[in-house]
DSSP file (Angstrom, degrees, kcal/mol; ACC not computed):
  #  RESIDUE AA STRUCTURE BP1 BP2  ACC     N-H-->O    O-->H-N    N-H-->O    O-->H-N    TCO  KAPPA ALPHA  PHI   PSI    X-CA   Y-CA   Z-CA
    1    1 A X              0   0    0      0, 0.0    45,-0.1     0, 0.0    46,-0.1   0.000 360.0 360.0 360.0 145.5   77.2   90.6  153.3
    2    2 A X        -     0   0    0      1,-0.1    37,-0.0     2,-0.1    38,-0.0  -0.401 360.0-143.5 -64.9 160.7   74.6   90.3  156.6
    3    3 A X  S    S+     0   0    0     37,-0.2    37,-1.4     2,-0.1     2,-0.6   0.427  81.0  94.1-100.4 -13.0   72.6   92.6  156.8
    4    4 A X  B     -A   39   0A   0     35,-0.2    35,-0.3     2,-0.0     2,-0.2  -0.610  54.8-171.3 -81.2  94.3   73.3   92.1  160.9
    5    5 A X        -     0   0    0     33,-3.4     2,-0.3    -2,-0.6    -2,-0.1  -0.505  13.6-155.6 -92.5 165.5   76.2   94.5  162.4
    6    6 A X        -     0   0    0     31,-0.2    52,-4.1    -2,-0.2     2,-0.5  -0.911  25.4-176.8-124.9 109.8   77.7   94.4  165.8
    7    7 A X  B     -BC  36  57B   0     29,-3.7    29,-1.8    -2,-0.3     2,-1.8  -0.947  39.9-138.4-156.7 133.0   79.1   97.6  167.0
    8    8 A X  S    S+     0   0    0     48,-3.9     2,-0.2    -2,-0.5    27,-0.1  -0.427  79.8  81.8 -82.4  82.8   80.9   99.3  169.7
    9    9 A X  S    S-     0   0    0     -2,-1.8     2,-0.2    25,-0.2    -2,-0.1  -0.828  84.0 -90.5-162.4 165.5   78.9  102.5  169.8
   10   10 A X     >  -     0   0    0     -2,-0.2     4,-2.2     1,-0.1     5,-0.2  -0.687  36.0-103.3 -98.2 180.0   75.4  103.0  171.8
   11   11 A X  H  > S+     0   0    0      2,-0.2     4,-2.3    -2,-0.2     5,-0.5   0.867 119.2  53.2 -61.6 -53.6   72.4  102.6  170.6
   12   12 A X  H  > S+     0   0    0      1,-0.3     4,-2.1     2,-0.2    -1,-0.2   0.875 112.9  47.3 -70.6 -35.4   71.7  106.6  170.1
   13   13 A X  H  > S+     0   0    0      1,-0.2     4,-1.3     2,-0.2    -1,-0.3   0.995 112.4  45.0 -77.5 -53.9   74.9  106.9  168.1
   14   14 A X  H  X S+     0   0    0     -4,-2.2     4,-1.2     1,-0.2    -2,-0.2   0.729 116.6  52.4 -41.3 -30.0   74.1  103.6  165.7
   15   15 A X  H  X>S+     0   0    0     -4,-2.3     4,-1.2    -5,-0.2     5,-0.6   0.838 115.4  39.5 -72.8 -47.3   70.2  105.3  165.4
   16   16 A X  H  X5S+     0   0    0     -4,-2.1     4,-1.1    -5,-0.5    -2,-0.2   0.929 112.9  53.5 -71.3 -41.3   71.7  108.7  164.4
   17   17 A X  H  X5S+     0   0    0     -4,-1.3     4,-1.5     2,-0.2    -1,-0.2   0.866 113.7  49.1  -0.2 -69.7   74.6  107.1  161.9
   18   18 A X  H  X>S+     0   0    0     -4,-1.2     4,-0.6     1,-0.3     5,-0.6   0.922 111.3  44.5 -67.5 -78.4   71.7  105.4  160.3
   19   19 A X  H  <5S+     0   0    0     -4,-1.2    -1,-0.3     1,-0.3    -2,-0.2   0.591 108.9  58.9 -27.9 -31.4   69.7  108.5  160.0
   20   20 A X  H  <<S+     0   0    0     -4,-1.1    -1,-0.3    -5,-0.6    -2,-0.2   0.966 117.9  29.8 -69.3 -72.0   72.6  110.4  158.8
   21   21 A X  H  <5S-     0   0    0     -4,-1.5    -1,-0.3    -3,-0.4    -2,-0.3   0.088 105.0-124.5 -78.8  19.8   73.1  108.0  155.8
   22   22 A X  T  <5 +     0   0    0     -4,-0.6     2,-0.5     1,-0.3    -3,-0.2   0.881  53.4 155.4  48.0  49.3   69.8  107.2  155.5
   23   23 A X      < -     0   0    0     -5,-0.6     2,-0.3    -6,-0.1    -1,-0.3  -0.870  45.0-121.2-110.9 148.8   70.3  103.5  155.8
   24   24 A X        -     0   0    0     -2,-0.5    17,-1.2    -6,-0.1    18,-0.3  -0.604  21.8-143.8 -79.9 132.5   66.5  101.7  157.2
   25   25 A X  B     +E   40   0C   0     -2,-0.3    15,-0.2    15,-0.2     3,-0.1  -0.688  22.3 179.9 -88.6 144.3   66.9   99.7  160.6
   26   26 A X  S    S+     0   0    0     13,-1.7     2,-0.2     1,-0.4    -1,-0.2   0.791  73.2  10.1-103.1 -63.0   64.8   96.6  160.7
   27   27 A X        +     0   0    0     12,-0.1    12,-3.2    13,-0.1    -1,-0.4  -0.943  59.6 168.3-121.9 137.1   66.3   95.7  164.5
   28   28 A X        +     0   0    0     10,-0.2     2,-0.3    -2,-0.2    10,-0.2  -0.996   9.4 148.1-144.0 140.8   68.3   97.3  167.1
   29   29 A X        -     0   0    0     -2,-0.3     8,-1.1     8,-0.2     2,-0.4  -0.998  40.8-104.4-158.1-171.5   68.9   96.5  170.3
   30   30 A X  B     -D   36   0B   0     -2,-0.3     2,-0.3     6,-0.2     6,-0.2  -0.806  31.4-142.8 -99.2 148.7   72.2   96.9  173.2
   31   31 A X    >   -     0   0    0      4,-3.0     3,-2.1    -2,-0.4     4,-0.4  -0.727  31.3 -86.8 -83.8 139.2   74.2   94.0  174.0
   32   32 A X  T 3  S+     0   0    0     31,-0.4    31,-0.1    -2,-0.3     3,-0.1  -0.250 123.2  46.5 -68.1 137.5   75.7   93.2  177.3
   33   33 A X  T 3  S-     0   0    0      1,-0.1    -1,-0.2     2,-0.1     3,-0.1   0.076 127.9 -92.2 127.4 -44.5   79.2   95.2  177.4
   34   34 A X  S <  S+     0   0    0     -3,-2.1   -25,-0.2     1,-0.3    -2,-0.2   0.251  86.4 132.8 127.2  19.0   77.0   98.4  176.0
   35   35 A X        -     0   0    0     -4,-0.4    -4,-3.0   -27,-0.1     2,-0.4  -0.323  54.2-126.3 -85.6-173.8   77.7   97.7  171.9
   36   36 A X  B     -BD   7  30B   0    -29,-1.8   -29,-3.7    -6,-0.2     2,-0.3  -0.959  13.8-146.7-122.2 135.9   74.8   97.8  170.0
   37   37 A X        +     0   0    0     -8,-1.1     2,-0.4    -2,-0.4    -8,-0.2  -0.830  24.3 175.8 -73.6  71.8   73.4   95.1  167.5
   38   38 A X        -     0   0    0     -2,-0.3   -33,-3.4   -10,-0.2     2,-1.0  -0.567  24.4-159.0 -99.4 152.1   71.6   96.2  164.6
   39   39 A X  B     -A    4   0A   0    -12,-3.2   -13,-1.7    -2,-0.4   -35,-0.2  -0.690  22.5-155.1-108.8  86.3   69.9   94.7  161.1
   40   40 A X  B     -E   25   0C   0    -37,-1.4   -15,-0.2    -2,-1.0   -37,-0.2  -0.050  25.1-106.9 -47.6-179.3   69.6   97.0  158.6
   41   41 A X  S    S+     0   0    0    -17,-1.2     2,-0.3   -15,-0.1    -1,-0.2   0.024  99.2  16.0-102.5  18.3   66.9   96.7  155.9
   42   42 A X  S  > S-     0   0    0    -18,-0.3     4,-1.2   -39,-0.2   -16,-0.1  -0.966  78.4-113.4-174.5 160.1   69.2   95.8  153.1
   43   43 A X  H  > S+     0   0    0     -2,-0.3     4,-2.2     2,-0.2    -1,-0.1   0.510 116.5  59.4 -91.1 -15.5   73.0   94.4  152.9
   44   44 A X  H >4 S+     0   0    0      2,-0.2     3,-6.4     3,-0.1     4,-0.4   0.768 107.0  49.7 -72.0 -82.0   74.0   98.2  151.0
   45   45 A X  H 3> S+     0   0    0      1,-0.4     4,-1.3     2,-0.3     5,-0.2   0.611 110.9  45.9 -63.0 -40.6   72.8   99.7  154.1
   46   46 A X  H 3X S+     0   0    0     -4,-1.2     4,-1.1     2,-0.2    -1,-0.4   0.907 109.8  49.8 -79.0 -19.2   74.7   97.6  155.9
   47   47 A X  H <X S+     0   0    0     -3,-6.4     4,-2.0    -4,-2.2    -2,-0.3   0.655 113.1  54.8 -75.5 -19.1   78.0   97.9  153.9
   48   48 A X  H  > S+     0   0    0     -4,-0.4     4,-1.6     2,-0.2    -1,-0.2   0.756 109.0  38.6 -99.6 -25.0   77.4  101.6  154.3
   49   49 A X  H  < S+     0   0    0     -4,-1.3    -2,-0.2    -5,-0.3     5,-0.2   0.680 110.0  68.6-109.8 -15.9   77.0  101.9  158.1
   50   50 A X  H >X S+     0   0    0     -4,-1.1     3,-1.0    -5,-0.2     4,-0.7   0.900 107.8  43.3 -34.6 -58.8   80.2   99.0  158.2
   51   51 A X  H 3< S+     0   0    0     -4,-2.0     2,-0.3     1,-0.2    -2,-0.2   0.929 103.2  55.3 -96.9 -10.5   82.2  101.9  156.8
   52   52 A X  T 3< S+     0   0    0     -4,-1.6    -1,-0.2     1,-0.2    -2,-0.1   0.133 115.5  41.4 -86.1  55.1   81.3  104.6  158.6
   53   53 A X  T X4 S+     0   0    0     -3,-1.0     3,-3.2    -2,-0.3     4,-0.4   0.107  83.8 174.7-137.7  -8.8   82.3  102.6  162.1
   54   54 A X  G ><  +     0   0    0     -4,-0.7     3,-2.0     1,-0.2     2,-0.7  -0.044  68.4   8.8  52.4-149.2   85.0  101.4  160.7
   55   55 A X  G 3  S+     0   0    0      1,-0.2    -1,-0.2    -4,-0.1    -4,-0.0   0.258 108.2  86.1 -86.9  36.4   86.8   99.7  163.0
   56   56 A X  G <   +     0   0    0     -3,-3.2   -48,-3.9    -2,-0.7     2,-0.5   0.297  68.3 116.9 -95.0  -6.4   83.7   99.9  166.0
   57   57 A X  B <   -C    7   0B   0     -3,-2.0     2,-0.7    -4,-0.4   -50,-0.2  -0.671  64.4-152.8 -72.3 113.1   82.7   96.6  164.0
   58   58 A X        -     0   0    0    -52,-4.1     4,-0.1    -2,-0.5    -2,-0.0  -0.716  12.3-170.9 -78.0  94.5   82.9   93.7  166.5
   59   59 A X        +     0   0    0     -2,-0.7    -1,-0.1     2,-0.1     2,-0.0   0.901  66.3  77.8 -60.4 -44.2   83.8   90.3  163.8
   60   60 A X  S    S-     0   0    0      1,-0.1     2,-0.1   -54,-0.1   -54,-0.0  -0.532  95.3 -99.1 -89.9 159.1   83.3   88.0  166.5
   61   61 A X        -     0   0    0      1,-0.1     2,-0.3    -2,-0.0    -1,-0.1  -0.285  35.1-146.9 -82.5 160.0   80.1   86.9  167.9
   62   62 A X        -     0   0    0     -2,-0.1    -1,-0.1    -4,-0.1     2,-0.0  -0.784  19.7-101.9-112.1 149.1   78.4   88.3  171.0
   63   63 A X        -     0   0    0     -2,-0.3   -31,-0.4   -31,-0.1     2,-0.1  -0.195  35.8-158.7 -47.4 143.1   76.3   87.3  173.7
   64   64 A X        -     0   0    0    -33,-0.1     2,-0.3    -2,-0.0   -33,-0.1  -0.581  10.9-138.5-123.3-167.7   72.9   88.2  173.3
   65   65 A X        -     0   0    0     -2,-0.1    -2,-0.0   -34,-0.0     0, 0.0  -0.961  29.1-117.4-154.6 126.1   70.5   88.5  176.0
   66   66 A X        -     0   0    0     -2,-0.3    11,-0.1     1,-0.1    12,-0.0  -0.191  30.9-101.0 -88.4 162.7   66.8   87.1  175.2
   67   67 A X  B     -F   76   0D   0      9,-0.6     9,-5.1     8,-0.1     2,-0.2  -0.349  38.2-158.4 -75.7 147.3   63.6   89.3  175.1
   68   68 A X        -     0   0    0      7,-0.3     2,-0.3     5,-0.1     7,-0.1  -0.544  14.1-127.3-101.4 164.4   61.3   89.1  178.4
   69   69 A X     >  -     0   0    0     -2,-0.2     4,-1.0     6,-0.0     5,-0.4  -0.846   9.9-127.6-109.3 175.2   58.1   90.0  178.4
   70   70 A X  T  4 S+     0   0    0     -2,-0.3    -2,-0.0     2,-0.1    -1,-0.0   0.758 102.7  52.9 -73.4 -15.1   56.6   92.4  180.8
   71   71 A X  T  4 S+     0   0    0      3,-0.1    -1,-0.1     1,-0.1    -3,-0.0   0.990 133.1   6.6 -94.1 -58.0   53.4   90.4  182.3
   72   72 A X  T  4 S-     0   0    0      2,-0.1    -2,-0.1     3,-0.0     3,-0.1   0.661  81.5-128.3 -32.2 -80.2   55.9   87.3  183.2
   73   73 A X     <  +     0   0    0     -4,-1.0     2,-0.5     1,-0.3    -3,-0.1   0.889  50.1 163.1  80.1  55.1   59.3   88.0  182.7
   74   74 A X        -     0   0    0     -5,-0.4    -1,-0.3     2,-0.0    -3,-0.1  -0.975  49.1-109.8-136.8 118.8   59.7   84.6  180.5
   75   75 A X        -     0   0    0     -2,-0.5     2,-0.3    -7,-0.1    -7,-0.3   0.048  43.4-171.9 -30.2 129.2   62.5   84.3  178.6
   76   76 A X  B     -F   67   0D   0     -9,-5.1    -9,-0.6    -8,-0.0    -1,-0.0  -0.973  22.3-125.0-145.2 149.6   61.2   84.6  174.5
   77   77 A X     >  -     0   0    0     -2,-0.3     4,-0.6   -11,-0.1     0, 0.0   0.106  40.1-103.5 -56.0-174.6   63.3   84.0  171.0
   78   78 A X  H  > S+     0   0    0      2,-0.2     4,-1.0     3,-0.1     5,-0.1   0.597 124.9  58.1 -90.4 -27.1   63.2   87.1  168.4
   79   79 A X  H  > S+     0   0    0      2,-0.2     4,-2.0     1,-0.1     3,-0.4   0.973 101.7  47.7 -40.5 -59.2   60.5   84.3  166.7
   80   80 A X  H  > S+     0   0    0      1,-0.3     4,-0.6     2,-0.2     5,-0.3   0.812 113.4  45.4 -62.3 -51.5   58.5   84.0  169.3
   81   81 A X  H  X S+     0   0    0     -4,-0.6     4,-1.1     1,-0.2    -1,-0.3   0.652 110.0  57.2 -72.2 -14.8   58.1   87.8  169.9
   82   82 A X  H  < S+     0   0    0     -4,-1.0    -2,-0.2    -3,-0.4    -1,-0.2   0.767 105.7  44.8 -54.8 -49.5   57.6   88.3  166.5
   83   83 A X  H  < S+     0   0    0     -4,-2.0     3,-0.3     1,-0.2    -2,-0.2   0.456 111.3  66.5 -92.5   0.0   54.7   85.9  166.3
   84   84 A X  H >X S+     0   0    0     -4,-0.6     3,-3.2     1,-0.2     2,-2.7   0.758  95.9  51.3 -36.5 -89.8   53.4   87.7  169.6
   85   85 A X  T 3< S+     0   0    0     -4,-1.1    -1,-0.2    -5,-0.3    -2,-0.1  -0.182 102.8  48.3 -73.2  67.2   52.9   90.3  168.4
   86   86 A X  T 34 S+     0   0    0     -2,-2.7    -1,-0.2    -3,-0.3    -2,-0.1  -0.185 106.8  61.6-175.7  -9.9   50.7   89.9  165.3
   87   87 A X  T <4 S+     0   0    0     -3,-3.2     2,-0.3     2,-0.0    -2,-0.1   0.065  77.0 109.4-119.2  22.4   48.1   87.5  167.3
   88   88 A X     <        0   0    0     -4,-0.9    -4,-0.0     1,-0.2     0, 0.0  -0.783 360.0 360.0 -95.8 150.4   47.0   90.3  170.0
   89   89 A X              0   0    0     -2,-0.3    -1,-0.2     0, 0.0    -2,-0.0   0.465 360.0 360.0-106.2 360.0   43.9   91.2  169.4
């Protein structure tokens, strides 16, 4: 299983879910439409927050919307910000 959900819930309710069952978020962020994308830290942790939303799991894919930065406002992958942020001094 991905470790990657899609889910029709907000952000605050998918944070607290996780919290509840104590499953680790790697990534979260909202989707246009207001569902929420997250990557748990492990594929249990995703089978466990799969069933409790039950059928608030979106199976098709979604649009995503790519990260900006603030000094710019130029489009960057989830690479790219990744590898950002580990060469600021």
């Amino acid at each position: 299983m991905s470790r990657a959900l899609n889910i029709d819930a907000p952000v605050d309710l998918v944070r607290a879910t996780c919290a509840k069952h104590e499953a680790g978020i790697s990534s979260i962020e909202t989707l246009p439409g207001g569902a929420t994308r997250v990557v748990l830290m492990s594929a249990d942790g995703a089978a466990l927050i799969a069933r409790a939303f039950k059928a608030n799991v979106i199976a098709t894919p979604l649009a995503r919307t790519p990260l900006t930065t603030k000094s710019r406002g130029v489009p960057l992958t989830q690479d790219q910000a990744r590898a950002s942020a580990f060469t600021r001094s």
